[in-house]
Predicted model as a PDB file, atoms N, CA, C, CB and O in Angstrom, pLDDT in the B-factor column:
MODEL        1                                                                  
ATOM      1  N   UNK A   1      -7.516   3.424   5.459  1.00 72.00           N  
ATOM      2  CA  UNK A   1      -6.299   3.066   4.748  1.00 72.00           C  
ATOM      3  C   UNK A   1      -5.952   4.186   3.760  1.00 72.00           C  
ATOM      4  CB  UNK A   1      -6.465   1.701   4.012  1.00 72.00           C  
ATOM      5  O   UNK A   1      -6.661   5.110   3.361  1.00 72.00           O  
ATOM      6  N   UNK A   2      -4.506   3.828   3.426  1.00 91.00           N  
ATOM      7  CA  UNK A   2      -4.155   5.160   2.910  1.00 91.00           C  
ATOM      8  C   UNK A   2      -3.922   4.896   1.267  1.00 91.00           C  
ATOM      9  CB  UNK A   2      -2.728   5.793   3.740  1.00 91.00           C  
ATOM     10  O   UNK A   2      -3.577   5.941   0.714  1.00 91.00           O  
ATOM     11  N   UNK A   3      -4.002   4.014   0.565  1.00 95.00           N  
ATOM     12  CA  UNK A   3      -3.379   3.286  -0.552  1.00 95.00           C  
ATOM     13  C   UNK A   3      -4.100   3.864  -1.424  1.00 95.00           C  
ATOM     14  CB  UNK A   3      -3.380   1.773  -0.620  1.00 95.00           C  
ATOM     15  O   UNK A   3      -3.520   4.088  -2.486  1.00 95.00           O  
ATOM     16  N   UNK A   4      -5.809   4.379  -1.306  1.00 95.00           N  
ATOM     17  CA  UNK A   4      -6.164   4.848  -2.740  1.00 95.00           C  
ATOM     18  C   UNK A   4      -5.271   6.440  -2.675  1.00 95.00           C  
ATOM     19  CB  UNK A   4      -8.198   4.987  -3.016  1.00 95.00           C  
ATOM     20  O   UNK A   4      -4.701   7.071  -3.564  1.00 95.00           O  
ATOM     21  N   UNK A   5      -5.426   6.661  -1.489  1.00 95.00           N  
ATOM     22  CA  UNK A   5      -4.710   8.240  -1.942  1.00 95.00           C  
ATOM     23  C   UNK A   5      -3.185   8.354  -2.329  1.00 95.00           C  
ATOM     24  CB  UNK A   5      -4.803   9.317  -0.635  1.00 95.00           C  
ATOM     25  O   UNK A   5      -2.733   9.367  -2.861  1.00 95.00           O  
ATOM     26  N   UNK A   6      -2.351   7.141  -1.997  1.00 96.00           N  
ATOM     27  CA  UNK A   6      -0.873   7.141  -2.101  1.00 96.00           C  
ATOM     28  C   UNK A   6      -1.228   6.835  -3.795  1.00 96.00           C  
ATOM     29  CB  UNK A   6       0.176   5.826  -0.982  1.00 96.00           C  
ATOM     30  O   UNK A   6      -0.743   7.374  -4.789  1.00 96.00           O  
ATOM     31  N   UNK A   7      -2.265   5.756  -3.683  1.00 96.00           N  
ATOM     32  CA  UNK A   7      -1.692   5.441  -5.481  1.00 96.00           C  
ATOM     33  C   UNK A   7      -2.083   6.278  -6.518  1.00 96.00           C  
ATOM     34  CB  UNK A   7      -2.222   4.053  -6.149  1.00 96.00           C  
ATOM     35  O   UNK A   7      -1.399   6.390  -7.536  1.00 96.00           O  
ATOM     36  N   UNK A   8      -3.616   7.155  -6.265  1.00 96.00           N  
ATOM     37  CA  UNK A   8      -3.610   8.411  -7.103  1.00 96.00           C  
ATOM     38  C   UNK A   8      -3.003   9.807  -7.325  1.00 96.00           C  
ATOM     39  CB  UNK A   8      -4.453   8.666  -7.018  1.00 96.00           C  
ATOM     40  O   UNK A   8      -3.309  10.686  -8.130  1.00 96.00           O  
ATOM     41  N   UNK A   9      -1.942   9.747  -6.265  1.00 95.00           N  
ATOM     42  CA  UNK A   9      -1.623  10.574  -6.164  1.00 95.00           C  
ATOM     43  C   UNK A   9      -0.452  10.707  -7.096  1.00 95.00           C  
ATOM     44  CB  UNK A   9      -1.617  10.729  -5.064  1.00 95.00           C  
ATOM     45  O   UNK A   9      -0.025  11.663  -7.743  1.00 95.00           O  
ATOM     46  N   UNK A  10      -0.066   9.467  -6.969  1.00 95.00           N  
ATOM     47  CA  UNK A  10       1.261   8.370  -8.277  1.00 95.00           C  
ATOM     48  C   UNK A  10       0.741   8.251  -9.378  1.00 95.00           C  
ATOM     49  CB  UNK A  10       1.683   6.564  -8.000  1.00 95.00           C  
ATOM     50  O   UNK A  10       1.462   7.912 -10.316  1.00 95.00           O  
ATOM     51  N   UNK A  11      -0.524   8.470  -9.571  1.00 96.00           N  
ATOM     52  CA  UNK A  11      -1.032   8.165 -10.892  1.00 96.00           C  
ATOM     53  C   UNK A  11      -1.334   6.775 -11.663  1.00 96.00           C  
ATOM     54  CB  UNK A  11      -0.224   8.738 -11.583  1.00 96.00           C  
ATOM     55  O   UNK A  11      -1.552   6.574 -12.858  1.00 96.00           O  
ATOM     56  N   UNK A  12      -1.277   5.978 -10.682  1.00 97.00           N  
ATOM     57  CA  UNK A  12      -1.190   4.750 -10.815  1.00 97.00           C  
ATOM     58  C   UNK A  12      -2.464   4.183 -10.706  1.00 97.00           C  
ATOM     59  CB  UNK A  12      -0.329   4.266 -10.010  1.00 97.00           C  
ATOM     60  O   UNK A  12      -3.263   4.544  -9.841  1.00 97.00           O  
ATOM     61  N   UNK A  13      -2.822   2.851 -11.975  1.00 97.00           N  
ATOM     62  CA  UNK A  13      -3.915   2.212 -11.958  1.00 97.00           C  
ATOM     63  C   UNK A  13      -4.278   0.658 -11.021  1.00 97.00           C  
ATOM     64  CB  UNK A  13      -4.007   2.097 -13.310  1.00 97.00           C  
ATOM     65  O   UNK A  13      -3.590  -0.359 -10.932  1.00 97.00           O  
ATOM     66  N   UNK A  14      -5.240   0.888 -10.585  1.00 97.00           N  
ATOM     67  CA  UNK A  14      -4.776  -0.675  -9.366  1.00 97.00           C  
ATOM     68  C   UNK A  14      -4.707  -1.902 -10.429  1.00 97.00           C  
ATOM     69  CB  UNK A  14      -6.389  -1.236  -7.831  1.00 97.00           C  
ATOM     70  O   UNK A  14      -4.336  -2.989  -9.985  1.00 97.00           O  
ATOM     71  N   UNK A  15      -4.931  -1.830 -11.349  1.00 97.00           N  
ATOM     72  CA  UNK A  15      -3.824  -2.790 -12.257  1.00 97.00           C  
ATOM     73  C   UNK A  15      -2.123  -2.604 -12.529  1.00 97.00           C  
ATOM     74  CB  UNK A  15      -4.366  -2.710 -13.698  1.00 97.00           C  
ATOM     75  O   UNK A  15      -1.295  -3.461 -12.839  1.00 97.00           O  
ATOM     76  N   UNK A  16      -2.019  -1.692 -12.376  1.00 97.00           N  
ATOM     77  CA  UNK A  16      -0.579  -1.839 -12.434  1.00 97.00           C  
ATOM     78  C   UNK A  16       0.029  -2.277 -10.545  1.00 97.00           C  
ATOM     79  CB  UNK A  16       0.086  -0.080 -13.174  1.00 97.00           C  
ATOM     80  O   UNK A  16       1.059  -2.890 -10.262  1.00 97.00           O  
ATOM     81  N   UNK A  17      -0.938  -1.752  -9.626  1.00 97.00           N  
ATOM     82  CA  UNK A  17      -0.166  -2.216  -8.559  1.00 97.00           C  
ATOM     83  C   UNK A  17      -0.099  -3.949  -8.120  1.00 97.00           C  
ATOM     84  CB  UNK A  17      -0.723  -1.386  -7.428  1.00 97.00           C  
ATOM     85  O   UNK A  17       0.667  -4.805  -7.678  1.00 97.00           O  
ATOM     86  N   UNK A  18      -1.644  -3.716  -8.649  1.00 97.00           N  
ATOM     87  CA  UNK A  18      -1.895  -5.560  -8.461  1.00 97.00           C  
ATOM     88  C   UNK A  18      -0.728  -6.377  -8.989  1.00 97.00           C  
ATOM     89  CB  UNK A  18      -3.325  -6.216  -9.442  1.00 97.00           C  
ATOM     90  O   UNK A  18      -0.105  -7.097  -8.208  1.00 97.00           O  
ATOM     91  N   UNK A  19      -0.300  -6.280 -10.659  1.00 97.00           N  
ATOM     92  CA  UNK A  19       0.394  -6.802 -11.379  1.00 97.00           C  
ATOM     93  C   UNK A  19       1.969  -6.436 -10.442  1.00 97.00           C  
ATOM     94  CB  UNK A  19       0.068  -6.257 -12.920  1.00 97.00           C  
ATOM     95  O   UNK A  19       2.806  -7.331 -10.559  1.00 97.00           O  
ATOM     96  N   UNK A  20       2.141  -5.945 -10.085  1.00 97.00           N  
ATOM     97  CA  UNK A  20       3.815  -5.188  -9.388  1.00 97.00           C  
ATOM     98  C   UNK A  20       3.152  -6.346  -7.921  1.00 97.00           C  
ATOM     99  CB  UNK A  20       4.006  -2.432  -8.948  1.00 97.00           C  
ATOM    100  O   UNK A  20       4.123  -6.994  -7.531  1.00 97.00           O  
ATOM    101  N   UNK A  21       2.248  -6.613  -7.341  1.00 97.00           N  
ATOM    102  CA  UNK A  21       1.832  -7.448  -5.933  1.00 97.00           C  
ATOM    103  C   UNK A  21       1.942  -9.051  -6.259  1.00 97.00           C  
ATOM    104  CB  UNK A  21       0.063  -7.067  -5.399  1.00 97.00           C  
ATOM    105  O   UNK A  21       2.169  -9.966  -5.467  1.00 97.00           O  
ATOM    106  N   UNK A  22       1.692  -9.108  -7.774  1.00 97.00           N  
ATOM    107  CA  UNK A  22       1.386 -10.875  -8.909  1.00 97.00           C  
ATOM    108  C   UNK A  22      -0.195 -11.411  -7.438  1.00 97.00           C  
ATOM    109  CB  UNK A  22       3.935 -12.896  -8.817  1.00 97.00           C  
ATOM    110  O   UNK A  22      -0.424 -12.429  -6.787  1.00 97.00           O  
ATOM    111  N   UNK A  23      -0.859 -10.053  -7.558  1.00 97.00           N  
ATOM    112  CA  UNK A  23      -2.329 -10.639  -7.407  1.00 97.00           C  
ATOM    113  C   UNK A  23      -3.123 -10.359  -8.306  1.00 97.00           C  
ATOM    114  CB  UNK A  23      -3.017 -10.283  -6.324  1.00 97.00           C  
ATOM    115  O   UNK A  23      -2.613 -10.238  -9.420  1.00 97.00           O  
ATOM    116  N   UNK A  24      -5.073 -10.090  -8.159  1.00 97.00           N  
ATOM    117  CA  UNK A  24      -5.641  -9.916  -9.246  1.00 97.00           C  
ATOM    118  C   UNK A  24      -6.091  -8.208  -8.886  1.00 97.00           C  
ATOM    119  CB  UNK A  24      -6.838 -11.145  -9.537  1.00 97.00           C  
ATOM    120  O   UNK A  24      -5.630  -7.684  -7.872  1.00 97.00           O  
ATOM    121  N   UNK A  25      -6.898  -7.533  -9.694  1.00 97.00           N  
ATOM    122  CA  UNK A  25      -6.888  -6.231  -9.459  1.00 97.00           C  
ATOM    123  C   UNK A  25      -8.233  -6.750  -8.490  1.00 97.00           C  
ATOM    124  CB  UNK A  25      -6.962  -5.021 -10.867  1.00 97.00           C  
ATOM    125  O   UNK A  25      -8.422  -6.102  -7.461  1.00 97.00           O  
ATOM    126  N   UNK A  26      -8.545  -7.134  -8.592  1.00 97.00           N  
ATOM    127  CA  UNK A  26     -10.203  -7.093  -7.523  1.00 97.00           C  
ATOM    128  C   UNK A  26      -9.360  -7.379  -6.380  1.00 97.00           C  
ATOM    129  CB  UNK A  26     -11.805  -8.545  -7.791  1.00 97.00           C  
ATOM    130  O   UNK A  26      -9.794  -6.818  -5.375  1.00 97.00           O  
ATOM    131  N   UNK A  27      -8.221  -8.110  -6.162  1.00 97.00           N  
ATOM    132  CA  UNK A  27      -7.658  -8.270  -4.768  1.00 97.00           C  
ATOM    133  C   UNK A  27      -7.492  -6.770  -4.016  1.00 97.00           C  
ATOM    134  CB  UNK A  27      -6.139  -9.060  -4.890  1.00 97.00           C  
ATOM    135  O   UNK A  27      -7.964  -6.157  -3.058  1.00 97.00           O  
ATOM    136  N   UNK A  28      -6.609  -6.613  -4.979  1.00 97.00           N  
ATOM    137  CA  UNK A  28      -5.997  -4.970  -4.568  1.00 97.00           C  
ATOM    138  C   UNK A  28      -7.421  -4.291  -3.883  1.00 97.00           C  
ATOM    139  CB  UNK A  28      -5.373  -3.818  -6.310  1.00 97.00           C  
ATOM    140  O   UNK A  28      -7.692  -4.159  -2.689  1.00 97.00           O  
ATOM    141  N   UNK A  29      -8.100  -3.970  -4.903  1.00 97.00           N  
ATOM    142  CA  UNK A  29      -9.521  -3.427  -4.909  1.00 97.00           C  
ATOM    143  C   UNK A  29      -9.976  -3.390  -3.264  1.00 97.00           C  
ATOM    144  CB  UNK A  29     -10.603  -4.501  -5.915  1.00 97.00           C  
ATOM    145  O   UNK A  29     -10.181  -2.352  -2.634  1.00 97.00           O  
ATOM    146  N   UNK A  30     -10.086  -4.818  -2.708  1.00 97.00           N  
ATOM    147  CA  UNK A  30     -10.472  -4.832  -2.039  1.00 97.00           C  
ATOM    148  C   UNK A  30      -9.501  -4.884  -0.401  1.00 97.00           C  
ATOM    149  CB  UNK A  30     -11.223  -5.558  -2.565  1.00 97.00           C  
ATOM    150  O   UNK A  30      -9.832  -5.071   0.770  1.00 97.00           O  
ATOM    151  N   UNK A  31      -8.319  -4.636  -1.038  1.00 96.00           N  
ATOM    152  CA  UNK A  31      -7.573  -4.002   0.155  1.00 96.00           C  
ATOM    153  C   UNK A  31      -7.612  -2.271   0.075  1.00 96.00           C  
ATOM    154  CB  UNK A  31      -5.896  -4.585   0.108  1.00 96.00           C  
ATOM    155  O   UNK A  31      -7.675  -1.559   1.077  1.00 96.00           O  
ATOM    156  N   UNK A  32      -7.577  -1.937  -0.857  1.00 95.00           N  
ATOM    157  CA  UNK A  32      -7.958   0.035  -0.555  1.00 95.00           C  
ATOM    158  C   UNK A  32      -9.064  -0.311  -0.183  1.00 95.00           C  
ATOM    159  CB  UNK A  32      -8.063   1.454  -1.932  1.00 95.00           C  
ATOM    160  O   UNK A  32      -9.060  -0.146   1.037  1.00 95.00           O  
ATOM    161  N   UNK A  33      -9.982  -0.679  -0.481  1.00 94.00           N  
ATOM    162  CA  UNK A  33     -11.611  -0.598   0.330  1.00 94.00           C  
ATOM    163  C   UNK A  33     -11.778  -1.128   1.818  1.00 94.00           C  
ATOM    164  CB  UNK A  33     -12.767  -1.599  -0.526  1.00 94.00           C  
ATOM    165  O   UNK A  33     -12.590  -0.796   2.681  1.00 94.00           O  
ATOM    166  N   UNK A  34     -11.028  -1.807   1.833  1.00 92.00           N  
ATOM    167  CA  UNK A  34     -11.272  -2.207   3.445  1.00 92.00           C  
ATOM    168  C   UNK A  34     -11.775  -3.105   3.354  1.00 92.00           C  
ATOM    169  CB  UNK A  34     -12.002  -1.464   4.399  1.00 92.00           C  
ATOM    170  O   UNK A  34     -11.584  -3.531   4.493  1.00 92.00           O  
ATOM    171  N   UNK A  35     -12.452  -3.995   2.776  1.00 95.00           N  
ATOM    172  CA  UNK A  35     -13.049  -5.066   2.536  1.00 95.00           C  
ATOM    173  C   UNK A  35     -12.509  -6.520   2.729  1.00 95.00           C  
ATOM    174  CB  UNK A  35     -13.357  -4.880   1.453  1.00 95.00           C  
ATOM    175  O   UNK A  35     -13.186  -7.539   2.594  1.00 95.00           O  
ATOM    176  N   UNK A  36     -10.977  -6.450   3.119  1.00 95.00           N  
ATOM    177  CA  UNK A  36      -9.744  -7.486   2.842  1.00 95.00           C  
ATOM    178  C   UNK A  36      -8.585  -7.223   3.525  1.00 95.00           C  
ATOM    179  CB  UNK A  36      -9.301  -7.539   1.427  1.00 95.00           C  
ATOM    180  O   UNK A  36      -7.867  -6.364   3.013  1.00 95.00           O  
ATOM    181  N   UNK A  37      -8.195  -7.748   4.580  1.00 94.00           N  
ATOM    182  CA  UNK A  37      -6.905  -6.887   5.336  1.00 94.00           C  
ATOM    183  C   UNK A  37      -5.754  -7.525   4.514  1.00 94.00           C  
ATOM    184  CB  UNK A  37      -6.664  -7.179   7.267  1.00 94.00           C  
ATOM    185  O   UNK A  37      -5.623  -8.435   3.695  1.00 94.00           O  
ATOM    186  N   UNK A  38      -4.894  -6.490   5.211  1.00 94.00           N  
ATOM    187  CA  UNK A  38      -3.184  -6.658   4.220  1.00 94.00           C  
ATOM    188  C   UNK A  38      -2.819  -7.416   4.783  1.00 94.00           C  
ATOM    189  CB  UNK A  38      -1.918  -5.573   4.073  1.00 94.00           C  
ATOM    190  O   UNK A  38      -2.624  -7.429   5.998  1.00 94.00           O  
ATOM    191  N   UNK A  39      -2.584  -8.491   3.765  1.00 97.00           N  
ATOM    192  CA  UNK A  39      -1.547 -10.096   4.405  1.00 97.00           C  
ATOM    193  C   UNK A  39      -0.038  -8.692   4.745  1.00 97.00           C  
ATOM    194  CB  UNK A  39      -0.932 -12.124   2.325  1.00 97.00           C  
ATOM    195  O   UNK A  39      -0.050  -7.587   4.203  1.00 97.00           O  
ATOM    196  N   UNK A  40       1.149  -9.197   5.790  1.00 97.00           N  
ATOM    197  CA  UNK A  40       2.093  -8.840   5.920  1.00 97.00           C  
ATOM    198  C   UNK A  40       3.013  -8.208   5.033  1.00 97.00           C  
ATOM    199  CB  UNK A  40       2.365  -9.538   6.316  1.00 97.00           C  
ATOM    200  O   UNK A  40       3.522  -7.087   5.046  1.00 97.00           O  
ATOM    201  N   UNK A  41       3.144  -9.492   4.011  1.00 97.00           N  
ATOM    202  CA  UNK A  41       3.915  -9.429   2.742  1.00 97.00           C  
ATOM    203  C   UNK A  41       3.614  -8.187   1.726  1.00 97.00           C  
ATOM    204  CB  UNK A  41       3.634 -10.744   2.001  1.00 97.00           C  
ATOM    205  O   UNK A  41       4.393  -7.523   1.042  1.00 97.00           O  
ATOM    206  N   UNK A  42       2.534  -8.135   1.841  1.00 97.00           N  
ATOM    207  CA  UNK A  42       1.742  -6.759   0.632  1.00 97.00           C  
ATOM    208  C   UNK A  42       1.903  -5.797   1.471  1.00 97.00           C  
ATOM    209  CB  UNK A  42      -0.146  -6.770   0.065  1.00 97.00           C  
ATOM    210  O   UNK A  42       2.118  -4.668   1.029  1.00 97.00           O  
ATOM    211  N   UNK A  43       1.831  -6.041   2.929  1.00 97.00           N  
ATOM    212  CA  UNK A  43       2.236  -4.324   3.259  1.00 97.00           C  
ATOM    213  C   UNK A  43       3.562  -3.579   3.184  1.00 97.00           C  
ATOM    214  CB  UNK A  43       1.968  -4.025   4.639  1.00 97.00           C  
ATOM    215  O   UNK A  43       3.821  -2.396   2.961  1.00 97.00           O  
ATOM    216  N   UNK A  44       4.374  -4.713   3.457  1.00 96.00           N  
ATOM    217  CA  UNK A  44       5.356  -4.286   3.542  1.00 96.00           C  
ATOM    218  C   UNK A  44       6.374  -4.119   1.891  1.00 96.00           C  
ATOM    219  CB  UNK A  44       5.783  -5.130   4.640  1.00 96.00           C  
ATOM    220  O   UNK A  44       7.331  -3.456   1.493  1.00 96.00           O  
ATOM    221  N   UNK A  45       5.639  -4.948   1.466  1.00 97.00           N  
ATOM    222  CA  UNK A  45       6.220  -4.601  -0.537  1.00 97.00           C  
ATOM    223  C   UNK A  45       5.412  -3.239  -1.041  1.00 97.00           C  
ATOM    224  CB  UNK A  45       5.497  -6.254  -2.027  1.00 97.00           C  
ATOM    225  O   UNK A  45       5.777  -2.569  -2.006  1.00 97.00           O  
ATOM    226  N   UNK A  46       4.142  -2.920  -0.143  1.00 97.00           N  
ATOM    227  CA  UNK A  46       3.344  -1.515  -0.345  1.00 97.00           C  
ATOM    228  C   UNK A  46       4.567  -0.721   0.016  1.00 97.00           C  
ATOM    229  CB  UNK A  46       1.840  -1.170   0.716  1.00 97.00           C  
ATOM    230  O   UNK A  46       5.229  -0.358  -0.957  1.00 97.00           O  
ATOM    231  N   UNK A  47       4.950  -0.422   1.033  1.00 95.00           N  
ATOM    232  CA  UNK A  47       5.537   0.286   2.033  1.00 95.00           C  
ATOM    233  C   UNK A  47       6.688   0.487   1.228  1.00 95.00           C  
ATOM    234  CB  UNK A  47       5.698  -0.367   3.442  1.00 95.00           C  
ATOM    235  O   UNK A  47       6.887   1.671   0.959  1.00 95.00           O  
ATOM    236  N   UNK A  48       7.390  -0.213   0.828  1.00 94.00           N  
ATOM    237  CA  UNK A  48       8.867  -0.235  -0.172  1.00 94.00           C  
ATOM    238  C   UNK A  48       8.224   0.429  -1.513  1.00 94.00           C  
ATOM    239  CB  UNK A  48       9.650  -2.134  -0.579  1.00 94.00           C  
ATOM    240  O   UNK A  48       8.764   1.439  -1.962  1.00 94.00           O  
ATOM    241  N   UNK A  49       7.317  -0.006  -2.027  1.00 96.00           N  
ATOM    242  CA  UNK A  49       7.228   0.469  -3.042  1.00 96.00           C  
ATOM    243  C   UNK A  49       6.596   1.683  -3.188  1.00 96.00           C  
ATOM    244  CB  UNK A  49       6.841  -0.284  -3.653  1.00 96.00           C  
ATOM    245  O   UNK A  49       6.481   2.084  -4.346  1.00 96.00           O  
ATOM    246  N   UNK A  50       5.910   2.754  -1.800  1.00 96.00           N  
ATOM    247  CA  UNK A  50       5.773   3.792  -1.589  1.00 96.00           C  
ATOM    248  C   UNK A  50       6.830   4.665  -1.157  1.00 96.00           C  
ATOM    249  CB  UNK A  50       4.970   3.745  -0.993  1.00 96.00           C  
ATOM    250  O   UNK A  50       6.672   5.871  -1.349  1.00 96.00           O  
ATOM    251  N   UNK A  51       8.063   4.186  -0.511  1.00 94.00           N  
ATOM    252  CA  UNK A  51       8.718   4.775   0.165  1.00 94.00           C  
ATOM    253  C   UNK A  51       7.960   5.637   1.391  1.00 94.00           C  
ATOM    254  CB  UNK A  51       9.420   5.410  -0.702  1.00 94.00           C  
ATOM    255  O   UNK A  51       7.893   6.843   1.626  1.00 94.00           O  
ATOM    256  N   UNK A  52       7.299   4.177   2.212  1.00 95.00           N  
ATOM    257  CA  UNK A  52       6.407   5.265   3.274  1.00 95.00           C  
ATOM    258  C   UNK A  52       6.620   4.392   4.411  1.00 95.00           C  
ATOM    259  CB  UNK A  52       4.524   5.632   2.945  1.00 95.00           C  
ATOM    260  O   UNK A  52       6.938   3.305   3.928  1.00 95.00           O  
ATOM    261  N   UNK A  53       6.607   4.316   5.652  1.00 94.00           N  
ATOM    262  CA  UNK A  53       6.585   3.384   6.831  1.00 94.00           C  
ATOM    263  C   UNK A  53       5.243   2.546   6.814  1.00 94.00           C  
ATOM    264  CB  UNK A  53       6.713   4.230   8.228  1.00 94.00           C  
ATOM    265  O   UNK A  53       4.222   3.021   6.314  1.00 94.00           O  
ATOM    266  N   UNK A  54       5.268   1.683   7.198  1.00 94.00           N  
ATOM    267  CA  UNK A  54       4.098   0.625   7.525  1.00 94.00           C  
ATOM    268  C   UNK A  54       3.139   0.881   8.409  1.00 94.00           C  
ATOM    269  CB  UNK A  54       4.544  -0.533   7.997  1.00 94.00           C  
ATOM    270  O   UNK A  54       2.115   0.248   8.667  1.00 94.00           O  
ATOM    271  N   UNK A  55       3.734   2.254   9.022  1.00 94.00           N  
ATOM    272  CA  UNK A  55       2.497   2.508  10.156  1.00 94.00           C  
ATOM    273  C   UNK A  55       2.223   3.897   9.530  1.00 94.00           C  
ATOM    274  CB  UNK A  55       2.953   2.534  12.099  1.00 94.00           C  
ATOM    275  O   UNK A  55       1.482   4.537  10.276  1.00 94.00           O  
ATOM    276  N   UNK A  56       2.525   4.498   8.550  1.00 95.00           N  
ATOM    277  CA  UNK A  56       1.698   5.019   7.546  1.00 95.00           C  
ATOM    278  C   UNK A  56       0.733   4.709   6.890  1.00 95.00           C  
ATOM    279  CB  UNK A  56       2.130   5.234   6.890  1.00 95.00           C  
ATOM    280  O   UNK A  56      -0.214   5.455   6.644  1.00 95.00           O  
ATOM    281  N   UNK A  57       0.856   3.612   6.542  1.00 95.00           N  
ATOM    282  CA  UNK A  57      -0.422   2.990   5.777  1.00 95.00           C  
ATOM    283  C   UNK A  57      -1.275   2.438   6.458  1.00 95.00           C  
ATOM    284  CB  UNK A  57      -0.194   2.047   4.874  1.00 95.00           C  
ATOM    285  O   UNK A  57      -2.379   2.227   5.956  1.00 95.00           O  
ATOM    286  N   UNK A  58      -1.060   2.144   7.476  1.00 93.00           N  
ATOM    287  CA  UNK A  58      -1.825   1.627   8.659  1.00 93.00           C  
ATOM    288  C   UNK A  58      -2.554   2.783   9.522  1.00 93.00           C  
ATOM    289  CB  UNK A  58      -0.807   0.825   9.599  1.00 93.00           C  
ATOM    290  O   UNK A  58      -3.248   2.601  10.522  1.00 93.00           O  
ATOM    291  N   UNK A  59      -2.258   3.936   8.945  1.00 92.00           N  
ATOM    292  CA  UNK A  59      -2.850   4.668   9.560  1.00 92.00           C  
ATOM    293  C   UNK A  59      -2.555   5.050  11.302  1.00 92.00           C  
ATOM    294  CB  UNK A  59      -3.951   4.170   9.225  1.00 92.00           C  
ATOM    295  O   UNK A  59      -3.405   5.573  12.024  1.00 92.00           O  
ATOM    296  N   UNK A  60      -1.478   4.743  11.647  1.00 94.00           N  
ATOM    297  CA  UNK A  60      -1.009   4.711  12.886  1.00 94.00           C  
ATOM    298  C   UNK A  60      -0.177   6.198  13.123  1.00 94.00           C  
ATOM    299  CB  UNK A  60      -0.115   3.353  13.041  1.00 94.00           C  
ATOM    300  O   UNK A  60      -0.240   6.753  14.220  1.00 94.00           O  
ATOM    301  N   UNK A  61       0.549   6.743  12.072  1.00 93.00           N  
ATOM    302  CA  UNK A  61       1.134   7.897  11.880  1.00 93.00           C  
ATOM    303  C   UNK A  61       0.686   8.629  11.096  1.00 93.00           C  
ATOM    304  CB  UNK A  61       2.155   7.838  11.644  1.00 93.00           C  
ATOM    305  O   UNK A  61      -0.139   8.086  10.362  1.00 93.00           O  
ATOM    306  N   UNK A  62       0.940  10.118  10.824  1.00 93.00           N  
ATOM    307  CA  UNK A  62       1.012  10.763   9.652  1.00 93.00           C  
ATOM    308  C   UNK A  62       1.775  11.542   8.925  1.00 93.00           C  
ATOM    309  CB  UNK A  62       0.381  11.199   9.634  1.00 93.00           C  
ATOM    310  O   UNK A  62       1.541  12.455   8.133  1.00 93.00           O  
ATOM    311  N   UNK A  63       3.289  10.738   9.555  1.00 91.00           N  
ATOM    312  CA  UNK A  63       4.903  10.938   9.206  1.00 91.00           C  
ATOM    313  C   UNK A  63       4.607   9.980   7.752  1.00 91.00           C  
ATOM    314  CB  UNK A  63       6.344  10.142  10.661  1.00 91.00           C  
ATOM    315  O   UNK A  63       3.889   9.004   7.967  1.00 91.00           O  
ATOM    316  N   UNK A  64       4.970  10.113   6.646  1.00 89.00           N  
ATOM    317  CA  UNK A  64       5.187   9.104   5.711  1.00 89.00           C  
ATOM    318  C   UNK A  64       6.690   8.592   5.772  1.00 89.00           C  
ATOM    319  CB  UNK A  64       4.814   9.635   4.329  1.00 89.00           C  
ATOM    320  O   UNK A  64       6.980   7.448   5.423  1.00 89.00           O  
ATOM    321  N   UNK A  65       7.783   9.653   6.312  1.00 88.00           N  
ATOM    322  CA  UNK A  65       8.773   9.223   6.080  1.00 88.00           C  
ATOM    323  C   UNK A  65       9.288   7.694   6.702  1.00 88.00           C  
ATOM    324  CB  UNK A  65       9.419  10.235   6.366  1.00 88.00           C  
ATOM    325  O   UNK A  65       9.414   7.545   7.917  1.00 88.00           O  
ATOM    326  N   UNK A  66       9.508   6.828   5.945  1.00 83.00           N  
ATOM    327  CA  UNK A  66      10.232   5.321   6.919  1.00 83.00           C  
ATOM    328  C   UNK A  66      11.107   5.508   7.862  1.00 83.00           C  
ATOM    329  CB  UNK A  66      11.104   4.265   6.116  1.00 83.00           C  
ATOM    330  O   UNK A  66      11.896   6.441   8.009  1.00 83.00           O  
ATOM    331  N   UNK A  67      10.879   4.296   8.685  1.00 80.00           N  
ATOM    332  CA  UNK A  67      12.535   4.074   9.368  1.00 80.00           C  
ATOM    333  C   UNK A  67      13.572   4.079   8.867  1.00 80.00           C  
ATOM    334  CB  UNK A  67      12.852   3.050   9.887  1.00 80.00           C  
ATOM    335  O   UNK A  67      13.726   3.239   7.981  1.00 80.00           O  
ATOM    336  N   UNK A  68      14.467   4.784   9.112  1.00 80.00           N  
ATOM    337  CA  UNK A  68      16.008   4.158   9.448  1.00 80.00           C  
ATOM    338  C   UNK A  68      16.100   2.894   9.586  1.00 80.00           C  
ATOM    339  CB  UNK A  68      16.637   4.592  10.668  1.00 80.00           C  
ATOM    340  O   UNK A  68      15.402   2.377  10.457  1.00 80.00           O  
ATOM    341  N   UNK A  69      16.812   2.212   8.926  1.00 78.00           N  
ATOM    342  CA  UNK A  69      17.408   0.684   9.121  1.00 78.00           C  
ATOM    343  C   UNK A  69      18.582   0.796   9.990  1.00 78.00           C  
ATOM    344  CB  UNK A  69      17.899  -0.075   7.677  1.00 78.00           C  
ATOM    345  O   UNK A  69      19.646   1.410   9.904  1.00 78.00           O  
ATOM    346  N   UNK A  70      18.014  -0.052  10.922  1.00 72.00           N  
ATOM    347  CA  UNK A  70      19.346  -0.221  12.049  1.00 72.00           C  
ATOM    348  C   UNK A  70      20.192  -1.630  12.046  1.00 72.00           C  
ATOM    349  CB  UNK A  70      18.719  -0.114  13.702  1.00 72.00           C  
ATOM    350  O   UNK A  70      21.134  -1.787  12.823  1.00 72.00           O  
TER     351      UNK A  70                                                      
ENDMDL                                                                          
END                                                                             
């Protein structure tokens, strides 16, 4: 997964993403770790709130740029 490197790279503490998700930081925690897969909803509020595609973070691409909305 790609989320610890998107969010340090932002400078961002997984308390502030947790709080921006209204989960707890050990949740978060344990979705960058792998420990916890991404309910739908968090990936895709990840994804918006990275400005990155969903199969970026999923590790499926290594385009960050999103879709086009059609």
């Amino acid at each position: 997964m790609r989320l610890k490197d998107l969010r340090e790279d932002s400078d961002i503490k997984q308390k502030d993403i947790a709080e921006y998700l209204h989960i707890k930081q050990n949740t978060y925690s344990q979705y960058e770790n792998g420990q916890r897969q991404l309910p739908i909803d968090v990936l895709l509020s990840l994804a918006k709130f990275y400005n990155v595609s969903t199969d970026y973070l999923l590790g499926l691409t290594n385009t960050k740029t999103p879709y086009p909305k059609g």
